[in-house]
gemmi code that builds the backbone of each chain (N, CA, C; Angstrom):
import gemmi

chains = {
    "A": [
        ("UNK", (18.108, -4.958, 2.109), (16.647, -4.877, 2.096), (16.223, -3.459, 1.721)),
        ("UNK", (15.068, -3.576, 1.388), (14.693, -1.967, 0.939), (13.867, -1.000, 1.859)),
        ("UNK", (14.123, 0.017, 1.792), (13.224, 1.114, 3.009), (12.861, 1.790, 2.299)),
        ("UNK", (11.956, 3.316, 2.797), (10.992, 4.127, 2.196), (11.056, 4.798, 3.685)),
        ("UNK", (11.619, 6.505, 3.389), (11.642, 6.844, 4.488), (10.699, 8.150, 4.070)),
        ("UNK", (10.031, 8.711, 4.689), (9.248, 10.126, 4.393), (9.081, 10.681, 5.654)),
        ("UNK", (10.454, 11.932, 5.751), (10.732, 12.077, 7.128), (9.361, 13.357, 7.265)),
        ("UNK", (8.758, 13.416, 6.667), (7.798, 14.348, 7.368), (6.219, 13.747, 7.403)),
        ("UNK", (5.937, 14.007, 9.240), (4.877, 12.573, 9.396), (3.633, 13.410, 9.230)),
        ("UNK", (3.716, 14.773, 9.475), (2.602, 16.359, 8.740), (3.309, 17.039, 8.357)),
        ("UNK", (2.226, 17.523, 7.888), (2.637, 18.797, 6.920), (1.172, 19.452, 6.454)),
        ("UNK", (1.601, 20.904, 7.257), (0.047, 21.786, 7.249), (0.365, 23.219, 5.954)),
        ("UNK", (-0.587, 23.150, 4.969), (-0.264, 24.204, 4.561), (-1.921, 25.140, 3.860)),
        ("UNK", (-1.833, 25.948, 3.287), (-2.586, 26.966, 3.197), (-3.069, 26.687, 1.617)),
        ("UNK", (-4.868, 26.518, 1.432), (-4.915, 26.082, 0.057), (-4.528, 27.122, -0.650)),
        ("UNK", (-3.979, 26.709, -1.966), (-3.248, 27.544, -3.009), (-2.202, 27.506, -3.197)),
        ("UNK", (-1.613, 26.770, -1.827), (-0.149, 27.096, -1.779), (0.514, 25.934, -2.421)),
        ("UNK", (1.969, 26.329, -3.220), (3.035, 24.808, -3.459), (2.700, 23.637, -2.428)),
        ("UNK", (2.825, 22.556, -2.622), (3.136, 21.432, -1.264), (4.196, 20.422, -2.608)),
        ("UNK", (5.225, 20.067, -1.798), (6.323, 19.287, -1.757), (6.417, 17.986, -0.495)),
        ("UNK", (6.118, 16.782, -1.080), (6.633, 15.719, 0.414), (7.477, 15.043, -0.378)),
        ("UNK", (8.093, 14.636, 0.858), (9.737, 14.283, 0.554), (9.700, 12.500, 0.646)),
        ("UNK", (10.233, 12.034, 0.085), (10.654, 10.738, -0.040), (11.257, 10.198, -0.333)),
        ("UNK", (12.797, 9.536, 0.239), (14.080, 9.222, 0.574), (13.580, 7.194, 0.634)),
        ("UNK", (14.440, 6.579, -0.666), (14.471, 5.320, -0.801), (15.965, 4.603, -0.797)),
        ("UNK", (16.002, 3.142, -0.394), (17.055, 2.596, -0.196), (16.743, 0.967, -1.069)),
        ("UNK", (17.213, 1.106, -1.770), (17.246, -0.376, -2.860), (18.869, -0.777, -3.810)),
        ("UNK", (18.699, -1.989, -4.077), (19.587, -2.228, -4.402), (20.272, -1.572, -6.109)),
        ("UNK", (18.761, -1.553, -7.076), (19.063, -1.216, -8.459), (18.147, 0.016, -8.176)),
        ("UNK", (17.925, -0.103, -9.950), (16.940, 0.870, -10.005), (15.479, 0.361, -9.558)),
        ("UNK", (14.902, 1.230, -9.017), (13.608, 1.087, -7.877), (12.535, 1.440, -9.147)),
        ("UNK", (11.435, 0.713, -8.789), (9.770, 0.710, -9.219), (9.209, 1.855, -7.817)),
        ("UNK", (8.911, 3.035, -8.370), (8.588, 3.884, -7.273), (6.913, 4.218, -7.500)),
        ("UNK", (6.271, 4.907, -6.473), (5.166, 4.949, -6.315), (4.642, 5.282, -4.807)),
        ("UNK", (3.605, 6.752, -5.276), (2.842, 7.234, -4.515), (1.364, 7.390, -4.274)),
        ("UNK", (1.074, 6.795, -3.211), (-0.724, 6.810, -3.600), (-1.073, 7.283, -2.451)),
        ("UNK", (-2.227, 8.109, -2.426), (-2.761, 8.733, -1.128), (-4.267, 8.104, -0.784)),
        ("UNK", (-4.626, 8.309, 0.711), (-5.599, 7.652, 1.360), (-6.136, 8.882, 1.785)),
        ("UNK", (-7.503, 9.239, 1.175), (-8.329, 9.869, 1.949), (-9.248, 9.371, 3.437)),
        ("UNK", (-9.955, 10.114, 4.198), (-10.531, 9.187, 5.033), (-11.387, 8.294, 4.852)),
        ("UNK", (-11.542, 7.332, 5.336), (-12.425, 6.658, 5.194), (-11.806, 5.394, 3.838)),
        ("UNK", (-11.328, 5.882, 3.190), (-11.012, 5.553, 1.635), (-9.772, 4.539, 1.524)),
        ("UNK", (-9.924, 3.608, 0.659), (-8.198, 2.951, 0.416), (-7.537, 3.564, 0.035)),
        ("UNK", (-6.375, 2.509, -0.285), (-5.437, 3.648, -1.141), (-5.580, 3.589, -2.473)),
        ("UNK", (-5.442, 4.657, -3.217), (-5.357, 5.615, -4.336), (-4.144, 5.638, -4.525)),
        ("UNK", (-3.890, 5.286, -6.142), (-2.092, 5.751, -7.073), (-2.569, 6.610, -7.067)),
        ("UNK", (-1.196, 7.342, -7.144), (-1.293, 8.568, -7.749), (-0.442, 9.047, -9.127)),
        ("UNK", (0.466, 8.230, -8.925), (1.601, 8.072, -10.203), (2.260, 7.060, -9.698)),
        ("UNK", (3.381, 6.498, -10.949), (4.623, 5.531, -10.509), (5.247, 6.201, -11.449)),
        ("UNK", (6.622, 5.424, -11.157), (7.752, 5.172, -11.684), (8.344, 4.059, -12.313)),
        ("UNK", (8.403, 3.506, -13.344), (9.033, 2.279, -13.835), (10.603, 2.642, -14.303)),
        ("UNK", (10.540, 3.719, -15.489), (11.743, 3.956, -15.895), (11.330, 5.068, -16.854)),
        ("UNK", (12.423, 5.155, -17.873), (12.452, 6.365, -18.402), (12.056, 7.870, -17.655)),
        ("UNK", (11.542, 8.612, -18.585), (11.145, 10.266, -17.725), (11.621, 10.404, -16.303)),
        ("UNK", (12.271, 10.803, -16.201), (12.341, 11.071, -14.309), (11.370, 11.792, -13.591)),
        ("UNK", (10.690, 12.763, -14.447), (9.629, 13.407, -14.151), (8.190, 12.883, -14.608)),
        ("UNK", (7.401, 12.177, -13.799), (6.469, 11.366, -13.708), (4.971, 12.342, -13.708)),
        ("UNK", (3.906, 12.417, -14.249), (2.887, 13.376, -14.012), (1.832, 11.768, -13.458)),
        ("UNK", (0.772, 12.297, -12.834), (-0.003, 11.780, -11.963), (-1.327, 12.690, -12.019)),
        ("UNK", (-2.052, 11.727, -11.465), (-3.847, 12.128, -11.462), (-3.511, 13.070, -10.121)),
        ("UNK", (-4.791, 14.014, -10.227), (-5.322, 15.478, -9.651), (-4.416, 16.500, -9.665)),
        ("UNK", (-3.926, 16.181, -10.829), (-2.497, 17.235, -10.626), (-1.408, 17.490, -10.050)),
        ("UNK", (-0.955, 16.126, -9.715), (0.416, 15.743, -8.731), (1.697, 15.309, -10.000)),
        ("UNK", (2.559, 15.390, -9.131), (3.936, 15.018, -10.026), (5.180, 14.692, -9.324)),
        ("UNK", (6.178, 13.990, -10.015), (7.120, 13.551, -8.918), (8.170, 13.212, -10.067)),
        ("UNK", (9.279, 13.781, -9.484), (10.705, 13.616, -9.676), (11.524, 12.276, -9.881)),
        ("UNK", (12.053, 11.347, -10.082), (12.773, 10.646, -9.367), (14.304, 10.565, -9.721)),
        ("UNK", (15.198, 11.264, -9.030), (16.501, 11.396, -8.530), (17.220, 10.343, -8.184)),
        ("UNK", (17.666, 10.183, -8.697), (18.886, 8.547, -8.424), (19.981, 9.007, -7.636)),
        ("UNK", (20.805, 10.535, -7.185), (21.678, 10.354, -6.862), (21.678, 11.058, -5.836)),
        ("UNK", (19.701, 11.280, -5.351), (19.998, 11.552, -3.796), (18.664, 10.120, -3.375)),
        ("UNK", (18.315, 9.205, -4.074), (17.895, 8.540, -3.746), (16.009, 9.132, -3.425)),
        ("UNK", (15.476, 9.878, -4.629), (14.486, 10.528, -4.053), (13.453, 10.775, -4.885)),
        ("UNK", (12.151, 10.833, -4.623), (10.819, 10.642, -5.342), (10.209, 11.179, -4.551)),
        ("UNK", (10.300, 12.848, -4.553), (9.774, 13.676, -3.889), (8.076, 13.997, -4.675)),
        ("UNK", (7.137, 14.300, -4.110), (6.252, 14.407, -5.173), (5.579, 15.868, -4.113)),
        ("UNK", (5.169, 16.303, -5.538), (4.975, 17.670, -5.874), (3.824, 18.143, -7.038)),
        ("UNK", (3.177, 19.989, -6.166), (1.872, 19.514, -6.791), (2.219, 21.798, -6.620)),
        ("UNK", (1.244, 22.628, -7.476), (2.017, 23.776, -7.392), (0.408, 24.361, -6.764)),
        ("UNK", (-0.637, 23.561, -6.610), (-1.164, 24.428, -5.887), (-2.210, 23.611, -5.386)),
        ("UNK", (-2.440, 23.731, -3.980), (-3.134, 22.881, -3.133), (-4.494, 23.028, -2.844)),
        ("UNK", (-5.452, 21.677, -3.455), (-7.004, 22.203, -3.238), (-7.349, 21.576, -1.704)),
        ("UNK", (-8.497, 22.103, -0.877), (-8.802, 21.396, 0.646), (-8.793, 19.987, 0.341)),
        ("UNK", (-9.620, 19.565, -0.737), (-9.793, 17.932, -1.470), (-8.602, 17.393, -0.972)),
        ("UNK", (-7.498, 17.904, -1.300), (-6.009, 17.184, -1.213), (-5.762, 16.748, 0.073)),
        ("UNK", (-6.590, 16.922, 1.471), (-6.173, 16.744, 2.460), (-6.548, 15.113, 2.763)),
        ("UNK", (-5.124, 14.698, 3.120), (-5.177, 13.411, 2.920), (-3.781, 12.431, 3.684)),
        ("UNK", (-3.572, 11.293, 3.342), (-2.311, 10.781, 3.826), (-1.952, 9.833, 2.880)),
        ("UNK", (-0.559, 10.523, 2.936), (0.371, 10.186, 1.298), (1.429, 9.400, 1.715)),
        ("UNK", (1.447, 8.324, 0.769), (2.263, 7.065, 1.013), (3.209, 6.870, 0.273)),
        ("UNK", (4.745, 7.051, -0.066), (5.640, 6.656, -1.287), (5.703, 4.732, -0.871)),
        ("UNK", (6.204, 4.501, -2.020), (6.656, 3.012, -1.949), (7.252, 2.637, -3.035)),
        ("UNK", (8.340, 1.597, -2.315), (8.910, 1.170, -3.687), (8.812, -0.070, -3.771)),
        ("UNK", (8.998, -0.807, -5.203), (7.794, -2.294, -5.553), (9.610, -3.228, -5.780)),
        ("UNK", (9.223, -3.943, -5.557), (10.403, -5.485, -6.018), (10.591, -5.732, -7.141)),
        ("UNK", (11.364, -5.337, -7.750), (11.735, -5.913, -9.243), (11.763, -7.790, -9.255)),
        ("UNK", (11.546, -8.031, -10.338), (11.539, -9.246, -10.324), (12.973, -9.815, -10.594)),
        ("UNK", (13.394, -11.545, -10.126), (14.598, -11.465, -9.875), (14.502, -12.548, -9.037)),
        ("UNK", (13.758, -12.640, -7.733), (13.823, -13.410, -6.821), (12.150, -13.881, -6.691)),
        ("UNK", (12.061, -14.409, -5.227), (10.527, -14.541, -5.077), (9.445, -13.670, -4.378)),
        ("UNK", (10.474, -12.369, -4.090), (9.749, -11.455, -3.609), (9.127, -10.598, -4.512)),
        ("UNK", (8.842, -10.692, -5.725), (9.173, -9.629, -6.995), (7.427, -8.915, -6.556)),
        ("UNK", (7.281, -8.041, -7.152), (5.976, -6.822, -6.573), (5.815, -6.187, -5.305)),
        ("UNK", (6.391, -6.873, -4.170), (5.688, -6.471, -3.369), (6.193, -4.902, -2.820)),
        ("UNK", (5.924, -4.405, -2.134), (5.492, -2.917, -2.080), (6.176, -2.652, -0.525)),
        ("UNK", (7.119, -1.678, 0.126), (7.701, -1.448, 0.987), (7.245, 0.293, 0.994)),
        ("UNK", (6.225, 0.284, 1.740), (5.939, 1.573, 1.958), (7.115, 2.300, 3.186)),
        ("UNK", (6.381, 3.870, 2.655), (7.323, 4.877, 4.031), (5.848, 5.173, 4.935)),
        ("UNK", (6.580, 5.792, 6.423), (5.224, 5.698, 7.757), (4.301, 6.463, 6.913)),
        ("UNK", (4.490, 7.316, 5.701), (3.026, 8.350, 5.565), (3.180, 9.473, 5.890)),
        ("UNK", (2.737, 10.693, 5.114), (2.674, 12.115, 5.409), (1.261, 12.555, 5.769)),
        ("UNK", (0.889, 12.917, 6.900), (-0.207, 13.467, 6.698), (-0.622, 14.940, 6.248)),
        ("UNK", (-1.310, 15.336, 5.276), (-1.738, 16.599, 4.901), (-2.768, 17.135, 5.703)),
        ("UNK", (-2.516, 18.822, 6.231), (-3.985, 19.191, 6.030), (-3.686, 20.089, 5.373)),
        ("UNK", (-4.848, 21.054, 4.730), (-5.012, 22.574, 4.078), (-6.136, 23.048, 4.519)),
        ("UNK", (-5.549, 24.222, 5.215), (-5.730, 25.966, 5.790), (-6.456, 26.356, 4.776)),
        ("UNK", (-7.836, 26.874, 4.806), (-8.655, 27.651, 4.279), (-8.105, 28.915, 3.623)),
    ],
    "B": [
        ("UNK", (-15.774, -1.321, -14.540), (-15.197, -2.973, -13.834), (-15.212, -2.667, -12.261)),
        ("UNK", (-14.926, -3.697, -11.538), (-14.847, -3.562, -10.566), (-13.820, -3.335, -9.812)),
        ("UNK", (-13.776, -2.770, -8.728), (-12.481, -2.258, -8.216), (-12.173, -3.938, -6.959)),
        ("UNK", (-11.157, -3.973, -6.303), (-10.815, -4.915, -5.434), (-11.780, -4.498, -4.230)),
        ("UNK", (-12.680, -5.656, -3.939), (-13.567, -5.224, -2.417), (-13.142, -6.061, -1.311)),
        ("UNK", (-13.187, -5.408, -0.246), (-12.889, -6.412, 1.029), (-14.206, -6.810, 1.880)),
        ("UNK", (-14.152, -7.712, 2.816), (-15.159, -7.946, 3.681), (-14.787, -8.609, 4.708)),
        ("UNK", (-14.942, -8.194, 6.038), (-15.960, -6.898, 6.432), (-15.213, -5.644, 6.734)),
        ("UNK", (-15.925, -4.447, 6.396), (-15.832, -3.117, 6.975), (-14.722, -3.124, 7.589)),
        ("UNK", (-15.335, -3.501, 9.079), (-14.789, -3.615, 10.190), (-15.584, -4.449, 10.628)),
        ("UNK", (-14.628, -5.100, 11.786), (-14.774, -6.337, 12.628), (-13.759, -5.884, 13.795)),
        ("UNK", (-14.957, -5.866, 15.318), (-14.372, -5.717, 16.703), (-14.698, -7.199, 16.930)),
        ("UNK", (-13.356, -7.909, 17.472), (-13.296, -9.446, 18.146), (-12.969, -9.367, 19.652)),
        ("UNK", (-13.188, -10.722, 20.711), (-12.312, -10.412, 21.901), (-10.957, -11.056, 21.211)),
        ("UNK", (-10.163, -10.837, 22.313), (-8.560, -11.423, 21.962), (-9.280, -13.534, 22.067)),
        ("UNK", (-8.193, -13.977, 21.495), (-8.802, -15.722, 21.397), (-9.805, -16.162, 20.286)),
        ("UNK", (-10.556, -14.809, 19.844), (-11.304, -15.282, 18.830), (-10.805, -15.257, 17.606)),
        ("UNK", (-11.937, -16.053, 16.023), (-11.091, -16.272, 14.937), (-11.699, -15.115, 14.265)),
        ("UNK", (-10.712, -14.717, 13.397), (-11.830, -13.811, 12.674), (-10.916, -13.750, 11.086)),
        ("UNK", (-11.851, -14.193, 10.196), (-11.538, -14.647, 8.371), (-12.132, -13.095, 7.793)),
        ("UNK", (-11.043, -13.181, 7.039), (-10.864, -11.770, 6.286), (-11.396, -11.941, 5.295)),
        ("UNK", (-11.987, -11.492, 3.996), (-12.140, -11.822, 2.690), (-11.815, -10.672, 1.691)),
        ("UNK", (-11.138, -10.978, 0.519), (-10.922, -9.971, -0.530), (-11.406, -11.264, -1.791)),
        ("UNK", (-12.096, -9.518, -2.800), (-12.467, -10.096, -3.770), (-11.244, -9.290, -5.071)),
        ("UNK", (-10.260, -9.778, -5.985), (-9.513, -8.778, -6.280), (-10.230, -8.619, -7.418)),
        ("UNK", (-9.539, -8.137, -9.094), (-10.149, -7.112, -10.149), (-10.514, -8.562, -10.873)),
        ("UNK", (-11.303, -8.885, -11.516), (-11.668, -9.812, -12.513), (-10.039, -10.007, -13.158)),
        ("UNK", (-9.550, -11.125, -13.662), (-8.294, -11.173, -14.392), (-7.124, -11.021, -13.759)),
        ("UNK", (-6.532, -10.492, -12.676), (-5.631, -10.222, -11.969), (-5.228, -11.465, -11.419)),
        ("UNK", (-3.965, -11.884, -11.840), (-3.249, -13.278, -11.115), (-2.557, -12.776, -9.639)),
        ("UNK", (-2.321, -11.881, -9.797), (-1.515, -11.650, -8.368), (-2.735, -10.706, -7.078)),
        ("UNK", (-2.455, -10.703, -5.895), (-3.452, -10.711, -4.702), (-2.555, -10.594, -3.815)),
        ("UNK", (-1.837, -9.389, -3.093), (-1.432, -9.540, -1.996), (-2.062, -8.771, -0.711)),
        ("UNK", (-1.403, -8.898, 0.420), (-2.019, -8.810, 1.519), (-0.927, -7.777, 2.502)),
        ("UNK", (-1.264, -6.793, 2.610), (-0.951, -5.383, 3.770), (-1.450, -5.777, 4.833)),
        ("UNK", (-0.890, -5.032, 5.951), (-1.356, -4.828, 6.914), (-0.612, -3.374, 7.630)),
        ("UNK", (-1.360, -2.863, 8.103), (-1.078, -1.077, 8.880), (-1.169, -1.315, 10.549)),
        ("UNK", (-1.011, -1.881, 11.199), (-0.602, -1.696, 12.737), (-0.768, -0.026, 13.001)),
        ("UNK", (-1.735, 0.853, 13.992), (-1.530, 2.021, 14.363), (-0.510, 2.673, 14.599)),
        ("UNK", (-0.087, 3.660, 14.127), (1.310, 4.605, 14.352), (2.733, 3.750, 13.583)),
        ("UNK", (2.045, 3.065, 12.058), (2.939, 2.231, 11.500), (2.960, 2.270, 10.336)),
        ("UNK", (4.363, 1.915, 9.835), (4.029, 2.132, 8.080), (3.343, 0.413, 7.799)),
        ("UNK", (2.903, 0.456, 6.645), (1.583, -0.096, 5.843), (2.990, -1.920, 5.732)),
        ("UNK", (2.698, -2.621, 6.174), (3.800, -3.458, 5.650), (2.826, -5.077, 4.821)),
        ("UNK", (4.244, -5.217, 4.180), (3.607, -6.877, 3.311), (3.397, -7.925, 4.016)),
        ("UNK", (2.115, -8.859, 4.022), (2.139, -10.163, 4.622), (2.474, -10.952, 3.210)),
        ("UNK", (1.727, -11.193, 2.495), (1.729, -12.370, 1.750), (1.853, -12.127, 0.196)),
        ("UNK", (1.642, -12.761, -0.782), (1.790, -12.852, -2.099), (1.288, -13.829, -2.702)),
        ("UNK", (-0.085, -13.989, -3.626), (-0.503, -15.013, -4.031), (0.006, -15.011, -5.803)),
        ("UNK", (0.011, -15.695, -6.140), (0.201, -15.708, -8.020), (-0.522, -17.084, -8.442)),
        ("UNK", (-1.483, -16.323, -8.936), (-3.384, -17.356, -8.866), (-3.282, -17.552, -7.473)),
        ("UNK", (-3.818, -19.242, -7.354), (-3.833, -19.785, -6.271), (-2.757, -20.285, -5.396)),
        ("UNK", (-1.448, -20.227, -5.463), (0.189, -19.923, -5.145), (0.224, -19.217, -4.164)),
        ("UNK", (1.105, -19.625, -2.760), (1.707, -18.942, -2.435), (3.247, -18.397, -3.164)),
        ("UNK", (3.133, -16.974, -3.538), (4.290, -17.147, -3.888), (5.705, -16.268, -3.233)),
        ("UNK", (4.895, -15.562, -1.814), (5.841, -15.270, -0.726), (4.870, -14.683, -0.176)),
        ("UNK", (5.307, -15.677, 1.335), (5.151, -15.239, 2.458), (5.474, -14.803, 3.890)),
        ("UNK", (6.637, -14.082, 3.309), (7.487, -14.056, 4.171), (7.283, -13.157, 5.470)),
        ("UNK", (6.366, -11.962, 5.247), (5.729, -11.123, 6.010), (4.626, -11.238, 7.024)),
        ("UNK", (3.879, -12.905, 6.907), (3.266, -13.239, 7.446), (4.112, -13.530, 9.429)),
        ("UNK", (3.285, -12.620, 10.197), (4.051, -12.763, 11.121), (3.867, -13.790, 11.743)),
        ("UNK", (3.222, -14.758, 12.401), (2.969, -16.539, 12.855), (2.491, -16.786, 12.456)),
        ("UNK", (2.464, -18.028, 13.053), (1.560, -19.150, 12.372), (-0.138, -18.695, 13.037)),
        ("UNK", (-0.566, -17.888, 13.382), (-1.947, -17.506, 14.401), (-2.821, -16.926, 12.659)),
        ("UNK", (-1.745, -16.776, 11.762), (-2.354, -16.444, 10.255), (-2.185, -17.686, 9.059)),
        ("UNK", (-3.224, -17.349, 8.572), (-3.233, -18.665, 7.469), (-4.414, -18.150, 6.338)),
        ("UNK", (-3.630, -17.577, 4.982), (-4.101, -17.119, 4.249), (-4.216, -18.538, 2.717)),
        ("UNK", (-5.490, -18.082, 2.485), (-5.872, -19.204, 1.258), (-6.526, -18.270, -0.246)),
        ("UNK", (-6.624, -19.159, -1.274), (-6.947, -18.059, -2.673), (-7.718, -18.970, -2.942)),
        ("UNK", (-8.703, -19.441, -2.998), (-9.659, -20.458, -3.681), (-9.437, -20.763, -5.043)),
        ("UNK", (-9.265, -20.994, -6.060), (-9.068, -21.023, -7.633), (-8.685, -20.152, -7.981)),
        ("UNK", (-8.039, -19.615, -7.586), (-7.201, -18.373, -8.076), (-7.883, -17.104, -7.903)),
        ("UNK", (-8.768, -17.261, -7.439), (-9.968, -16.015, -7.575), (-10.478, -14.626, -6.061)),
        ("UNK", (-10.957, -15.474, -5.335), (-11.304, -14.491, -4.000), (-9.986, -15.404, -3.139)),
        ("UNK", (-9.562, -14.255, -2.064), (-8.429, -14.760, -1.096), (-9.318, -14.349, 0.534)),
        ("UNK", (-8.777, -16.134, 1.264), (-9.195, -14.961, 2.266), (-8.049, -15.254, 3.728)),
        ("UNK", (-8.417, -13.917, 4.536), (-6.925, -14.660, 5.924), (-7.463, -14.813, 6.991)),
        ("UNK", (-7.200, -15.715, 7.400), (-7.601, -16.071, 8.976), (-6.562, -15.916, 9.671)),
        ("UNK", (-7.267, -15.084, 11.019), (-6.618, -14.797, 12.303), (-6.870, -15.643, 13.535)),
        ("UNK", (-6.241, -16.585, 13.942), (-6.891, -17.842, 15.048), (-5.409, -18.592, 15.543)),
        ("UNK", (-6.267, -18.156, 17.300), (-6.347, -17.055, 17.785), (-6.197, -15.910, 17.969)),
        ("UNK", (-7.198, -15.099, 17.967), (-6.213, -13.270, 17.305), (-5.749, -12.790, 19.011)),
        ("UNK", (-4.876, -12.053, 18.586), (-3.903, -11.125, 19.772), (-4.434, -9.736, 19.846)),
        ("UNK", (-4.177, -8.937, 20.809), (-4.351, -7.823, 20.995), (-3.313, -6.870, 19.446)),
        ("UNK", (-2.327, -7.614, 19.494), (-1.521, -6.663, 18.518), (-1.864, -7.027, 17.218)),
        ("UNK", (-2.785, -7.886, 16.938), (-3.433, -8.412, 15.661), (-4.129, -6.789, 14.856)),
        ("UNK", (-4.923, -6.011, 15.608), (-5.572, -4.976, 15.670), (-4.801, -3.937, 14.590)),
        ("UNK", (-5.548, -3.500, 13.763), (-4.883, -2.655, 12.175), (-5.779, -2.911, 11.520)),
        ("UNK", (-5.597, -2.020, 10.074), (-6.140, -1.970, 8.736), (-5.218, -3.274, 7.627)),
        ("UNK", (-6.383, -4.035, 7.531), (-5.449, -5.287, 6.633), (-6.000, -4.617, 5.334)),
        ("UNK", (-4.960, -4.691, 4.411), (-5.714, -4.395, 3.015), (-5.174, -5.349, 2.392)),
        ("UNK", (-6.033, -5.406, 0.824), (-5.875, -6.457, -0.015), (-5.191, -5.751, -1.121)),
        ("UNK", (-4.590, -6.197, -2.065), (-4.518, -5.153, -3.835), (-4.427, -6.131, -4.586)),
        ("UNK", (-4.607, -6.157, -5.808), (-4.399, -6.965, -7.057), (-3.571, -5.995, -8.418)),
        ("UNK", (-3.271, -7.325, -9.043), (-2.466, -6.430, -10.217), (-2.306, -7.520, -10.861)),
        ("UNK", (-1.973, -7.372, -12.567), (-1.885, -7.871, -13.374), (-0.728, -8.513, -13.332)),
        ("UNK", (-0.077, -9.704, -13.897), (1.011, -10.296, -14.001), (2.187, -9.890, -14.417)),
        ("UNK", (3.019, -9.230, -14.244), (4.011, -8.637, -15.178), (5.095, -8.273, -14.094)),
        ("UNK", (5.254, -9.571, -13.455), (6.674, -9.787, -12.477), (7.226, -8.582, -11.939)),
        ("UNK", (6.594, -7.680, -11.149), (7.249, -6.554, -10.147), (6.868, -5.362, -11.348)),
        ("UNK", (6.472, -5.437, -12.618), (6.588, -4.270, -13.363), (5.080, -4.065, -13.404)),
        ("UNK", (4.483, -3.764, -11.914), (2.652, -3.808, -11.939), (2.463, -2.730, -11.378)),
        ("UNK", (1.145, -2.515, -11.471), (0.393, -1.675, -10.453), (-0.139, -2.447, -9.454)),
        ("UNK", (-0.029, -2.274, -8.384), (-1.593, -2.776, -7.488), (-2.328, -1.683, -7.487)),
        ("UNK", (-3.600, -2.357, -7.085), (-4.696, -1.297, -6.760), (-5.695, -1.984, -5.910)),
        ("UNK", (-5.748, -1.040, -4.691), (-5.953, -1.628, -3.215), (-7.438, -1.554, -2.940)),
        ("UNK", (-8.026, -2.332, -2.137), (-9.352, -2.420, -1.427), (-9.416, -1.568, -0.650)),
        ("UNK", (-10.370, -0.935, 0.038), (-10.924, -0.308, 0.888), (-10.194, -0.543, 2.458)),
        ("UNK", (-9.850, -1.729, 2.418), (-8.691, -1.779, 3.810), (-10.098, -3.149, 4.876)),
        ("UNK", (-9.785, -3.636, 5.099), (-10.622, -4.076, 7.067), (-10.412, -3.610, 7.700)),
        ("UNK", (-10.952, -3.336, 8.531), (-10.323, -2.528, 10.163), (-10.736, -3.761, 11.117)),
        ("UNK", (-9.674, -4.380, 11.702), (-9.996, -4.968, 12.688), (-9.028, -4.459, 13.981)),
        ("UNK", (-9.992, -4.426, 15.318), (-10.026, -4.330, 16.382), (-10.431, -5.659, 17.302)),
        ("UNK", (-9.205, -6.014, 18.066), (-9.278, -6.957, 18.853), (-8.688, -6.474, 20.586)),
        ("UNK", (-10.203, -6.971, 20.809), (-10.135, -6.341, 22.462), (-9.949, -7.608, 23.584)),
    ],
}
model = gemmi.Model(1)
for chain_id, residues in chains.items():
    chain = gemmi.Chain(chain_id)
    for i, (resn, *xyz) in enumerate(residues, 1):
        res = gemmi.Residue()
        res.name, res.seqid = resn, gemmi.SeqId(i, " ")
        for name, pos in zip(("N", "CA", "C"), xyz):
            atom = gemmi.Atom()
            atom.name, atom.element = name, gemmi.Element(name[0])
            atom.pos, atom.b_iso = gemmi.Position(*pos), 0.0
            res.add_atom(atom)
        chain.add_residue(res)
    model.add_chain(chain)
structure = gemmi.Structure()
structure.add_model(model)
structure.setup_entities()
């Protein structure tokens, strides 16, 4: 079965600064990856995916994400942090088709952001 | 165009009562599935429609749920009798047909609270 782990449940940092969240997946092939964040109040928001090709994925507000096959990882990454960004960020990975589960979406618990003035 | 809307907001029930969810997904979108977020939880799958199809539901946790798609078009889920642990953000998403190689793109969420 597939997991989505994002071992960091906050993460406080200072606007301007790098922010990096981490996201550690478990699937059988190659994974349909994807991160979308929830402001308050707000659904969720993509932010980028992953289907294939590029490993390096670019995404709306200026986010971006990696995806690493041989540590299992779709870390996403952004080089400088506006207050806007404060939010809670979700990786997930989607079901290839194959069986009868195909799309559906196995999120990780969520990172929550804030940013320091 | 329109984005996927849910209804209602929020909805506070007592425990025993029914309470019907509604999502409207994107104009054109065959597929419609159904989240749910339990507090201090990751976001997990109930259901899977393709049109009016169930086409997995394996996430649906009892039978106290019973989700329907009218013509393929608006979906909605009923909770009857709802539980105290019923209580979370249900969201809806839709996406175009293209067997696991989709986007969803999610509703605003329900918040239901059952006291």
């Amino acid at each position: 079965a597939q997991s989505v782990t994002q071992p960091d449940i906050h993460i406080t940092v200072s606007e301007g600064a790098s922010l990096e969240l981490r996201c550690n997946y478990s699937y059988g092939a190659t994974p349909y990856l994807f991160w979308y964040v929830q402001s308050p109040g707000q659904g969720l928001q993509l932010l980028l995916k992953y289907f294939s090709g590029d490993t390096l994925v670019q995404g709306i507000k200026g986010f971006e994400a990696e995806f690493k096959r041989s540590q299992s990882s779709f870390n996403l990454r952004k080089p400088s942090v506006h207050w806007s960004d404060a939010a809670e960020y979700f990786c997930a990975v989607g079901a290839r088709a194959g069986g009868t589960s195909y799309g559906k979406l196995t999120f990780g618990q969520g990172t929550i952001l804030t940013v320091h003035p | 165009e329109a984005g996927v809307t849910q209804f209602p907001s929020h909805s506070v029930i007592e425990k025993g009562q029914t309470v019907t969810l509604r999502c409207d997904p994107i104009s054109g979108h065959d597929n419609l599935y159904w989240y749910r977020r339990v507090m201090g939880k990751e976001i997990k799958f109930l259901l899977h429609f393709v049109k009016e199809s169930k086409q997995d539901e394996s996430g649906m946790p009892n039978n106290r749920f019973l989700a329907e798609r009218t013509g393929g078009t608006y979906s909605t889920l009923k909770v009857q009798p709802a539980e105290l642990e019923d209580s979370g953000v249900y969201f809806c998403a839709s996406s175009q047909a293209h067997r696991g190689r989709e986007t969803q793109y999610f509703g605003p969420g329900t918040r239901l609270l059952v006291l």
